[in-house]
Residue frames relative to the residue before (quaternion, step in Angstrom):
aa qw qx qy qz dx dy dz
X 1.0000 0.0000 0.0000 0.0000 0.00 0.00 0.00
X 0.4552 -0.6932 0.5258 0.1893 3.42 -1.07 0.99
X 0.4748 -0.6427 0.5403 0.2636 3.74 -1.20 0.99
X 0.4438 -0.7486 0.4924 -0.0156 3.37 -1.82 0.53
X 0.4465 0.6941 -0.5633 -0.0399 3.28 0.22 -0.61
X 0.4222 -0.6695 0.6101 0.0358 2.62 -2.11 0.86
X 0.2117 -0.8027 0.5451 0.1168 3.49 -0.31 0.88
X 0.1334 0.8759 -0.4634 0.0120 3.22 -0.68 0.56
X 0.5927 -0.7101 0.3696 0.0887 3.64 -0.65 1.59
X 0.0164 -0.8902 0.4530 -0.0456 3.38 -0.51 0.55
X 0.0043 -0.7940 0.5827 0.1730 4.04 -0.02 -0.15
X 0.5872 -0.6150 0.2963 0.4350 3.78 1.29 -0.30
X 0.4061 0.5773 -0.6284 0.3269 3.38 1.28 0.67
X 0.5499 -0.7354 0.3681 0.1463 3.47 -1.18 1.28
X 0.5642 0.5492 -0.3252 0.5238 3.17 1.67 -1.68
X 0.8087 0.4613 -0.2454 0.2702 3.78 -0.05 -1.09
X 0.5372 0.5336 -0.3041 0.5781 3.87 1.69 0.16
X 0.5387 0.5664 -0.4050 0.4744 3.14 1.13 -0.90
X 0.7008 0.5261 -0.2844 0.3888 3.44 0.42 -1.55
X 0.8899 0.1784 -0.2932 0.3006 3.38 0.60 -0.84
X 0.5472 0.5652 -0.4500 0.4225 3.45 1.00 0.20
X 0.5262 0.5102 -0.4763 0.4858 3.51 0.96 0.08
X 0.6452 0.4655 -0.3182 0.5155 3.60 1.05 -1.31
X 0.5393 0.5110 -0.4053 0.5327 4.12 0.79 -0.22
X 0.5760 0.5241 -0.3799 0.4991 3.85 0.62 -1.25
X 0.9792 0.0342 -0.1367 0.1460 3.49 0.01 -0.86
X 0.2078 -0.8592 0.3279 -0.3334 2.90 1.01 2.00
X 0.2681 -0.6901 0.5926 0.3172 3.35 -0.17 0.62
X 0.7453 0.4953 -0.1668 0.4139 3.47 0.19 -1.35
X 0.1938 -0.9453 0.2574 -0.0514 3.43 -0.16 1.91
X 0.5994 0.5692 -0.2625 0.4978 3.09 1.91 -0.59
X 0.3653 0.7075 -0.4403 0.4148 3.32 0.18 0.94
X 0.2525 -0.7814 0.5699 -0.0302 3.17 -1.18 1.26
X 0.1070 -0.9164 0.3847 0.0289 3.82 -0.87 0.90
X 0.1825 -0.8000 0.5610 0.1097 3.35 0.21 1.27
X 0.1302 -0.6952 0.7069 0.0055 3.66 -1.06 0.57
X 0.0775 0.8323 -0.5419 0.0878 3.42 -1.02 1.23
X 0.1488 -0.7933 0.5840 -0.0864 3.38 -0.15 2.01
X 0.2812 -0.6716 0.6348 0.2587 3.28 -1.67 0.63
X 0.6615 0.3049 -0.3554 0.5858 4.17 1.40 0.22
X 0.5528 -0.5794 0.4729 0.3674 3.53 -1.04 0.46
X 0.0545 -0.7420 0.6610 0.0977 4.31 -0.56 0.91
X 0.1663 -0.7396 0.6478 0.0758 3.67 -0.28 1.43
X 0.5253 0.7042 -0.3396 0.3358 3.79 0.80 -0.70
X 0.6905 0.2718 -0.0162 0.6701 3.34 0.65 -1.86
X 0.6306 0.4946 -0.4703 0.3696 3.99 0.24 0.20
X 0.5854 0.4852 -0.2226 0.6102 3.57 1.70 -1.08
X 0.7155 0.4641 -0.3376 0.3983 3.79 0.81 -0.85
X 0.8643 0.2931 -0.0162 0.4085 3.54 0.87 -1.18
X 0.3240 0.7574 -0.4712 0.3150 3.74 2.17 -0.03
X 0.0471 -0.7032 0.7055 -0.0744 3.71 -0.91 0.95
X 0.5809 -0.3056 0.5771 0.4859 3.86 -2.03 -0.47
X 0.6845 0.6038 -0.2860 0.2916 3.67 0.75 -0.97
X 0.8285 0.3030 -0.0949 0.4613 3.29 1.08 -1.18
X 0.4574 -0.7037 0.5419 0.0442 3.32 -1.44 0.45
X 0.0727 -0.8586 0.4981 0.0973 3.80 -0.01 0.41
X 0.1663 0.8102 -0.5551 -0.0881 4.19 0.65 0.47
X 0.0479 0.7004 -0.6336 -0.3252 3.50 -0.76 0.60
X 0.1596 0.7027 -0.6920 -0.0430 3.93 -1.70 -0.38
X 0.2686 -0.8270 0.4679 0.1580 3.39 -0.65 1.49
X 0.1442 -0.7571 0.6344 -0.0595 3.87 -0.20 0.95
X 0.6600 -0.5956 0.3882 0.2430 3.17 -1.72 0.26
X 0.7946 0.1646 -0.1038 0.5751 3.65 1.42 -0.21
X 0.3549 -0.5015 0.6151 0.4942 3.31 -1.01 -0.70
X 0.6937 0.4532 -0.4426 0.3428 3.32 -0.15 0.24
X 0.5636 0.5700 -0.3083 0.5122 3.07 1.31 -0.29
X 0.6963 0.4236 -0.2303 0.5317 3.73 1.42 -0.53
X 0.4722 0.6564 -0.4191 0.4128 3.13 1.70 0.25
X 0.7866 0.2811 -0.0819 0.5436 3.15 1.08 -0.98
């Protein structure tokens, strides 16, 4: 099976990561890597949801689009 990674955007709204890394958690499909990219540091959901799988980057920039690229 072929790896994955999933990149996944943030601006720090808490309620709406929650949703989707839980909705990532329960995937059938397992080989997959997750790169989270915040422009505020979420210590909560980093202690709640840190795995081998996941990744936490934080770097505060001037947009989300800028953290897109």
């Amino acid at each position: 099976m072929k790896n994955i990674h999933i990149v996944t955007i943030t601006d720090g709204n808490i309620n709406s990561l929650n949703l989707t890394l839980k909705s990532i958690d329960k995937q059938k499909y397992k080989n997959y890597k997750n790169l989270i990219i915040s422009k505020v540091k979420l210590k909560a959901l980093n202690k709640r949801f840190k795995n081998i799988k996941r990744i936490f980057y934080y770097k505060k920039n001037n947009s989300i689009y800028e953290a897109m690229n």
